[in-house]
C-alpha positions as CSV (number, residue, x, y, z in Angstrom):
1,X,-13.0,-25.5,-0.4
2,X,-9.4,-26.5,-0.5
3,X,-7.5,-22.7,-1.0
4,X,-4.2,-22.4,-1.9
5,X,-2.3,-18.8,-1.4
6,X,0.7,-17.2,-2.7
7,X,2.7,-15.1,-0.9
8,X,6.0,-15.9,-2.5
9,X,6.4,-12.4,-4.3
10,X,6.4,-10.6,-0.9
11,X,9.6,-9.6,0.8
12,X,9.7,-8.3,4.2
13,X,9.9,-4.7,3.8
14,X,6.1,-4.0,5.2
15,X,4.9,-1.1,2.2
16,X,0.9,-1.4,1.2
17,X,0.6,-5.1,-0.8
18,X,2.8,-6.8,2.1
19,X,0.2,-5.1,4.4
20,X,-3.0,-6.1,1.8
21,X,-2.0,-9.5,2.4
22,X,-1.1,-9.5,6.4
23,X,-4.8,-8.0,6.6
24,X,-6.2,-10.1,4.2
25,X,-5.3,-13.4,5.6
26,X,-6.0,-12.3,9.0
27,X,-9.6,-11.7,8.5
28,X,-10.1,-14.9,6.0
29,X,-8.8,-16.7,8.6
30,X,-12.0,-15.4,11.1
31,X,-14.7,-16.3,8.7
32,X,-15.1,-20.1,8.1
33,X,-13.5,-23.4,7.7
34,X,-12.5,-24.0,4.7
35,X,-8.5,-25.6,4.1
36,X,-6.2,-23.0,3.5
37,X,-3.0,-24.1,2.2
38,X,-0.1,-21.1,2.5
39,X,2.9,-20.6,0.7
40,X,5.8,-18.7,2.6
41,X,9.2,-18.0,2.1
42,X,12.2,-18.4,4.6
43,X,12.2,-14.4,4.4
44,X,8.3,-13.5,5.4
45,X,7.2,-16.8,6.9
46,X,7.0,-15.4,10.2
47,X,4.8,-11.7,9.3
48,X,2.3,-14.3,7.0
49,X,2.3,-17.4,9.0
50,X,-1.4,-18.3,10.3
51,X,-1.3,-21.1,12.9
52,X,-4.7,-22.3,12.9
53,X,-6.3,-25.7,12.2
54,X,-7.1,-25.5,9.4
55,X,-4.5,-23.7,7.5
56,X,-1.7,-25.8,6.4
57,X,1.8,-23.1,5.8
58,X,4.4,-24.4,3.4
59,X,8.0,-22.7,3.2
60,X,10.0,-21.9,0.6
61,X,13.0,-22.3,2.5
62,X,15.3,-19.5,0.1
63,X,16.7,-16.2,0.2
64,X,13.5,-14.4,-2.2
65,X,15.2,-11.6,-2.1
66,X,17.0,-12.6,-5.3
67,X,14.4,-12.1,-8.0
68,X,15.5,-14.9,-9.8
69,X,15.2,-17.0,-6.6
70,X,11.8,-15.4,-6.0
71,X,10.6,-16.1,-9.8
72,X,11.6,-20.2,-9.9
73,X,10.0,-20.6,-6.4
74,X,6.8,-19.2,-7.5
75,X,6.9,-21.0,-10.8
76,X,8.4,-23.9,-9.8
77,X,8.1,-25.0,-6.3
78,X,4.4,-23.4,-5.9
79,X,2.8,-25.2,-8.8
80,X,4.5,-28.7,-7.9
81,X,2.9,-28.8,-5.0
82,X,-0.3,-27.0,-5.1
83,X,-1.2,-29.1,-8.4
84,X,-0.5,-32.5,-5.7
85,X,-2.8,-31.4,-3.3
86,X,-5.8,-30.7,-5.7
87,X,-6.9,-27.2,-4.7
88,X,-9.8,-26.0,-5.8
89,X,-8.7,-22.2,-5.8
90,X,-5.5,-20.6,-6.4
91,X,-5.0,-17.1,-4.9
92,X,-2.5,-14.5,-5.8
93,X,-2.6,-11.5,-3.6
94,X,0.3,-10.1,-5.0
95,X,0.0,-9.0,-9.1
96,X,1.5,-12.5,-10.6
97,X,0.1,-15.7,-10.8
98,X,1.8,-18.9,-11.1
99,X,1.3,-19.8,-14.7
100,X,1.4,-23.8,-14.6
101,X,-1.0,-24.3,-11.2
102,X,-3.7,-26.4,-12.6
103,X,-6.7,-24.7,-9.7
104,X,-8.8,-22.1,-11.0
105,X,-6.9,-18.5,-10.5
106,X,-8.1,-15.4,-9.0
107,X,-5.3,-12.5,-8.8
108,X,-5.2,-9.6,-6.7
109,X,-3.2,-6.8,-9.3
110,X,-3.1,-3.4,-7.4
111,X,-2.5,-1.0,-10.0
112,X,-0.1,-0.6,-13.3
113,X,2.1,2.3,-12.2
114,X,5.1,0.8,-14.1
115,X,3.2,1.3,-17.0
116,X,1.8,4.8,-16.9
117,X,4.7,6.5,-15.5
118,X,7.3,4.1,-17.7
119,X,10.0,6.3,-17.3
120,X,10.6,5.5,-14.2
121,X,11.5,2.2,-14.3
122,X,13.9,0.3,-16.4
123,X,12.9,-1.4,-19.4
124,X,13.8,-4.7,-18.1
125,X,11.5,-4.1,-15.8
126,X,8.8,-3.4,-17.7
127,X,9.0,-5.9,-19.8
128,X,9.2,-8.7,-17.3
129,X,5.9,-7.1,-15.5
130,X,3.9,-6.6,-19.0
131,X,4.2,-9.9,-20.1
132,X,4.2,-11.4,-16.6
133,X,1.3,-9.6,-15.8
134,X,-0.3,-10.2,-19.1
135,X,-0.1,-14.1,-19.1
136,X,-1.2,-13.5,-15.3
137,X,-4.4,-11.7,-16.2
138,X,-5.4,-14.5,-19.0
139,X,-5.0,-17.4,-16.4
140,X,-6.9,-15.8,-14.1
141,X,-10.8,-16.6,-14.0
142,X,-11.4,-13.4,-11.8
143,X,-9.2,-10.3,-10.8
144,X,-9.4,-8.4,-7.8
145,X,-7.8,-4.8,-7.8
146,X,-8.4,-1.9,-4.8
147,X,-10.1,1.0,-6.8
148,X,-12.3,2.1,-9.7
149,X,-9.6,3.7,-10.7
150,X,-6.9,0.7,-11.1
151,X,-9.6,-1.3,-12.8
152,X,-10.1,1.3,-15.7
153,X,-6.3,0.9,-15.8
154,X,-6.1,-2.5,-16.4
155,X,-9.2,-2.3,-18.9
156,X,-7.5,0.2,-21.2
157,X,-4.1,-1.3,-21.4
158,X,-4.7,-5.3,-20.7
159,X,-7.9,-5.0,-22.5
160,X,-9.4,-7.2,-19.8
161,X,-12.7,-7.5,-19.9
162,X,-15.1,-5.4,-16.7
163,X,-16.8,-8.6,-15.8
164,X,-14.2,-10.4,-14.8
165,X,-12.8,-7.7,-12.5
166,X,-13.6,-7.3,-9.2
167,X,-13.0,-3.8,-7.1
168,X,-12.9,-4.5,-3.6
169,X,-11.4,-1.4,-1.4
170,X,-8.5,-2.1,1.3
171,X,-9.5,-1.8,4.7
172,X,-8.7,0.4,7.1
173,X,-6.6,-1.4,10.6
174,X,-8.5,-0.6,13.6
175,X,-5.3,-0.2,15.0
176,X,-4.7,3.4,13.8
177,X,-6.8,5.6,16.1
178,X,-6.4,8.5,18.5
179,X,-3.6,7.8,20.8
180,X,-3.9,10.1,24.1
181,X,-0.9,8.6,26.1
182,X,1.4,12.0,26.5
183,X,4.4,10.0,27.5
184,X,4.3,7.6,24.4
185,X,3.5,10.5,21.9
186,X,6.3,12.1,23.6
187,X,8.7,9.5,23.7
188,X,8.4,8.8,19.8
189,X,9.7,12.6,18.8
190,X,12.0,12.4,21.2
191,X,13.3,8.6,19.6
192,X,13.5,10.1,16.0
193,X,14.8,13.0,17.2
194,X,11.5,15.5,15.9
195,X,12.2,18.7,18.2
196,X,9.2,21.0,16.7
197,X,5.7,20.2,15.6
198,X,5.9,18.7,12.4
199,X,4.9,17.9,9.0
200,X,4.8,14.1,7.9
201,X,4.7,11.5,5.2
202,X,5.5,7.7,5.1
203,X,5.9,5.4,2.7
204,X,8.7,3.6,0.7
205,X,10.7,6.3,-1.1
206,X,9.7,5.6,-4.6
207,X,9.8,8.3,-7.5
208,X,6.3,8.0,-8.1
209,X,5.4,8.8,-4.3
210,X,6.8,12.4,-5.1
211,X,8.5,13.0,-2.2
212,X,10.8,16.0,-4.6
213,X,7.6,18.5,-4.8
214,X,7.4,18.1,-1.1
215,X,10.5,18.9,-0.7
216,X,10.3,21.8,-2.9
217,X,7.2,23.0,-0.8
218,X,8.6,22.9,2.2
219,X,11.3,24.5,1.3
220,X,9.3,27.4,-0.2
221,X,7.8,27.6,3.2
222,X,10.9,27.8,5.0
223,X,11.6,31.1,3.2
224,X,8.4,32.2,2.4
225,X,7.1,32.0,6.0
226,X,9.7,31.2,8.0
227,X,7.8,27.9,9.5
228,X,9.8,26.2,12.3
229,X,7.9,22.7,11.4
230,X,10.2,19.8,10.8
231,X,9.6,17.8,7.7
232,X,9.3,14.3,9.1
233,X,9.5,11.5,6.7
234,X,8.7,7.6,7.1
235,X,9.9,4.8,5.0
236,X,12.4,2.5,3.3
237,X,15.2,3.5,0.4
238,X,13.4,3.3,-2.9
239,X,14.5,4.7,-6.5
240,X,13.8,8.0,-5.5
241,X,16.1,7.9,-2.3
242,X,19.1,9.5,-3.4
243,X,17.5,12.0,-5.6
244,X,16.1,13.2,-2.0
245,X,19.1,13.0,-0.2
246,X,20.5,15.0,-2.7
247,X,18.0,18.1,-2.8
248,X,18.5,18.1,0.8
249,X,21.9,18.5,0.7
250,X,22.1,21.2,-2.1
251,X,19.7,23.2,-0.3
252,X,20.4,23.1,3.1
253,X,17.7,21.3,4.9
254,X,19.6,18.3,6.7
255,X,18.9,19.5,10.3
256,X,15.1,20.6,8.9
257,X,13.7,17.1,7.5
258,X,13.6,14.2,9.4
259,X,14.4,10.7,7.9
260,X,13.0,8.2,10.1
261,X,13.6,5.5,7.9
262,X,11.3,2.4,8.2
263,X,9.6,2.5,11.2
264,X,7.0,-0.2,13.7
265,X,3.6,0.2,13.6
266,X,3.3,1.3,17.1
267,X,6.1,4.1,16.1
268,X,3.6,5.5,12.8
269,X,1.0,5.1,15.0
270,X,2.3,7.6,17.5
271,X,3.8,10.2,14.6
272,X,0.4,10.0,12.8
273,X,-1.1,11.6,16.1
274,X,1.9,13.7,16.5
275,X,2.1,15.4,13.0
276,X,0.2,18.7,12.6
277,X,-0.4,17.7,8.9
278,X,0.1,14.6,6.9
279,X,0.9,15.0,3.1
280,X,0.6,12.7,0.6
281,X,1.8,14.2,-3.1
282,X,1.7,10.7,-4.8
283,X,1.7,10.6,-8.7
284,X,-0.5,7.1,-8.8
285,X,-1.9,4.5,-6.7
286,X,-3.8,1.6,-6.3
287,X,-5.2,3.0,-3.3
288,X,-3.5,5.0,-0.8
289,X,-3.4,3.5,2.4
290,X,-1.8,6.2,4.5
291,X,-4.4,8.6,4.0
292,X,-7.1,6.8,5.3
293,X,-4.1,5.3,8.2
294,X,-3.7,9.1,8.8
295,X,-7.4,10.0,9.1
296,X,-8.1,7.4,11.6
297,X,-5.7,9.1,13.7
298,X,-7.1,12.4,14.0
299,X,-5.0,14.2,11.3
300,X,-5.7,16.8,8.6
301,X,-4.3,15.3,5.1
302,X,-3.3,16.6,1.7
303,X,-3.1,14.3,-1.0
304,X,-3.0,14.5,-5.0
305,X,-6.1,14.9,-7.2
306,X,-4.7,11.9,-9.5
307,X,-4.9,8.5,-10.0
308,X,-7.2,6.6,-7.2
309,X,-6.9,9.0,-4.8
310,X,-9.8,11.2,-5.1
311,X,-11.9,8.3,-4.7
312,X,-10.1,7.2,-1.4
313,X,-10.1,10.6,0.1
314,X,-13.5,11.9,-0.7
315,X,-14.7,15.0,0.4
316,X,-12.3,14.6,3.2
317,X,-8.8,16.0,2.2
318,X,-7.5,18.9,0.1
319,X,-6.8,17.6,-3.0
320,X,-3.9,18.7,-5.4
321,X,-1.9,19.2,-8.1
322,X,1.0,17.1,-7.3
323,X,3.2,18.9,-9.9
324,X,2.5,22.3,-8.6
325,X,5.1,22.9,-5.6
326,X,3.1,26.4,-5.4
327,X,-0.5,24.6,-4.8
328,X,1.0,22.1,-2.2
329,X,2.8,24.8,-0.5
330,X,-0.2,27.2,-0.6
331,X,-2.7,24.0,1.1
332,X,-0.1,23.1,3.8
333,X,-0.1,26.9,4.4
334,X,-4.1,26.7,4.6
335,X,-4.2,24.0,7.0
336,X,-1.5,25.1,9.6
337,X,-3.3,28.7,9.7
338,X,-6.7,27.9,9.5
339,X,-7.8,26.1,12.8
340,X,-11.4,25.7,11.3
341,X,-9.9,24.2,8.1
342,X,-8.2,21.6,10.0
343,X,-11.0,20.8,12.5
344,X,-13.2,20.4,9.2
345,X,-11.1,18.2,8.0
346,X,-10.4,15.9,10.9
347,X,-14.2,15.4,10.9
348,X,-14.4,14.7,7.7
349,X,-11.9,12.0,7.6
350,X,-13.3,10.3,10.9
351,X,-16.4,9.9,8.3
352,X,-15.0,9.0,5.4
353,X,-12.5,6.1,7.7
354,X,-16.1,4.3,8.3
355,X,-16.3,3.1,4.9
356,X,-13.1,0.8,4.7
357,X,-13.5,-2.1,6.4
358,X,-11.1,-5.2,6.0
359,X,-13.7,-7.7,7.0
360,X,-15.7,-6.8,4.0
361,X,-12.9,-6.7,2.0
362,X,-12.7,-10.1,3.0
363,X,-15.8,-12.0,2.7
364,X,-15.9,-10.4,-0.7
365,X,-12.8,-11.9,-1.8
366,X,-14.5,-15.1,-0.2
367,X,-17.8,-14.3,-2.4
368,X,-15.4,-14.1,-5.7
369,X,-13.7,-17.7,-4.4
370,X,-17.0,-19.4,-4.1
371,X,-18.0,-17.6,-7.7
372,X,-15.1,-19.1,-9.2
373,X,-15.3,-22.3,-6.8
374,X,-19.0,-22.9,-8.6
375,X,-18.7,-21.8,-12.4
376,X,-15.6,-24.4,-12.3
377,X,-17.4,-27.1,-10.7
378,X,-20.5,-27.1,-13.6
């Protein structure tokens, strides 16, 4: 098969689809020889980039930052040439689809946050993602999304039909994993400036991550307690940035809560190991990499009993209420107490890490190619 990809969407701050997509093309890169055609921009060329015989990379040599930029590329640029190279499969890891490629679609569309917390976005926004996303999803001869719960999502509000959905889970990098090396774990607290044991959470500092009820528990567990952890937190400015920097400043917690800002993989490695507890109060996702991230690392984790995140976690995290400051603060309690708790629960999560695997996640994306590959070719 001739396989075109799009990664024009994708900038080159590294949050959960950037990372999807990294993995993704990795591993379909290690299963056969089929031509792979790849579409790069000037800004993530060198994170996608797959020099291998048979992948041929094509860059989009402007700034995608600019979303009108980033939209005419796609659009535009994409479809001229994938439409003269006659591919026989377009693929979209990244919620949009080019609407004018003349190759069979399929369409990797994480989730719809934007649409069930609205609010939090502008209605621009919205607008452009509904009817993007929309037209996207009726192109597409199959969709891929990351959870059961993202694909009853999509069912309810696109009104797309189940068989032509496909869930495949992410995988879980082999590269988080216990880390013994004293001197490295050291050397990261000692780089971010962490001076106790510590509490953590990563990812980019959205609203709907829910960083604020976090912030509210620990707080409550500074006075309630008196806890000397640190709050350590990992991950580049979103819309909720300033509303954190703000609650930290009205209540006195600057020189408690560490903003590490975005960090290398080697670095969340090593503070995945470090941290006592990893807590992650999202409102919705797709899937939830970090927990699973966090479990392969040997740490107990917290998460929210919402969206796809039961499904992730399992039996192998405390779930709860991530709008109930008193719950979260009353689990992370629990766990830094309890020394059985937390033993159960690293257990549990070296389990439950066995089941995410992004070589299967790959050769099922591969089976969904051939599907379409074949029902096109009748």
């Amino acid at each position: 098969m001739r396989i075109a990809i799009n990664t024009l969407p994708l900038l080159d701050n590294i949050a959960g689809a950037e990372r999807y997509t990294k993995n993704m093309l990795t591993h379909i890169a290690k299963l056969n020889s089929n031509t792979y055609h790849l579409f790069l921009s000037k800004i993530n060329h060198n994170y996608y980039e797959v020099n291998q015989e048979n992948f041929a990379n094509y860059i989009f040599n402007a700034n995608t930052r600019f979303r009108l930029v980033r939209i005419l590329g796609e659009q535009m640029w994409v479809p001229f040439i994938c439409n003269k190279l006659d591919i026989d499969v377009f693929f979209s890891p990244c919620n949009i689809a080019p609407l004018f490629v003349k190759a069979p679609t399929v369409l990797t569309l994480f989730d719809v946050h934007w649409l069930v917390y609205p609010h939090m976005f502008s209605k621009a926004k919205r607008l452009y993602l509904k009817n993007a996303i929309k037209h996207s999803l009726v192109k597409a001869q199959k969709v891929i999304t990351i959870s059961d719960n993202s694909k009853k999502d999509i069912i309810e509000i696109f009104g797309v039909s189940e068989h032509k959905i496909n869930v495949i889970p992410c995988g879980l990098d082999p590269f988080f994993k216990i880390v013994k090396n004293e001197v490295k774990l050291f050397n990261v607290k000692k780089k971010y400036h962490i001076n106790n044991k510590f509490i953590f959470f990563t990812a980019q500092l959205h609203k709907r991550k829910n960083v604020i009820t976090l912030l509210k528990a620990y707080h409550e567990l500074k006075k309630r307690k008196k806890i000397e952890h640190n709050l350590v937190i990992a991950g580049g400015k979103g819309d909720g940035y300033e509303d954190m920097r703000s609650y930290l400043s009205e209540h006195g917690l600057e020189n408690n809560v560490v903003l590490c800002g975005c960090v290398p993989n080697d670095d969340l490695r090593l503070l995945y190991n470090n941290a006592d507890i990893f807590v992650y109060p999202s409102l919705y996702e797709g899937f939830g990499l970090p927990i699973i991230e966090a479990m392969a690392c040997g740490t107990p984790v917290i998460t929210s009993n919402v969206s796809s995140l039961p499904e992730v976690a399992g039996d192998a995290a405390i779930l709860i209420d991530p709008l109930n400051v008193e719950e979260l603060a009353n689990a992370i309690d629990r766990v830094l107490s309890d020394k059985n708790l937390r033993e159960d629960l690293i257990n549990k999560g070296f389990k439950r890490i066995s089941e995410f695997s992004w070589e299967k996640a790959a050769q099922k994306t591969l089976s969904v190619f051939e599907e379409v590959y074949r029902e096109t070719r009748v």
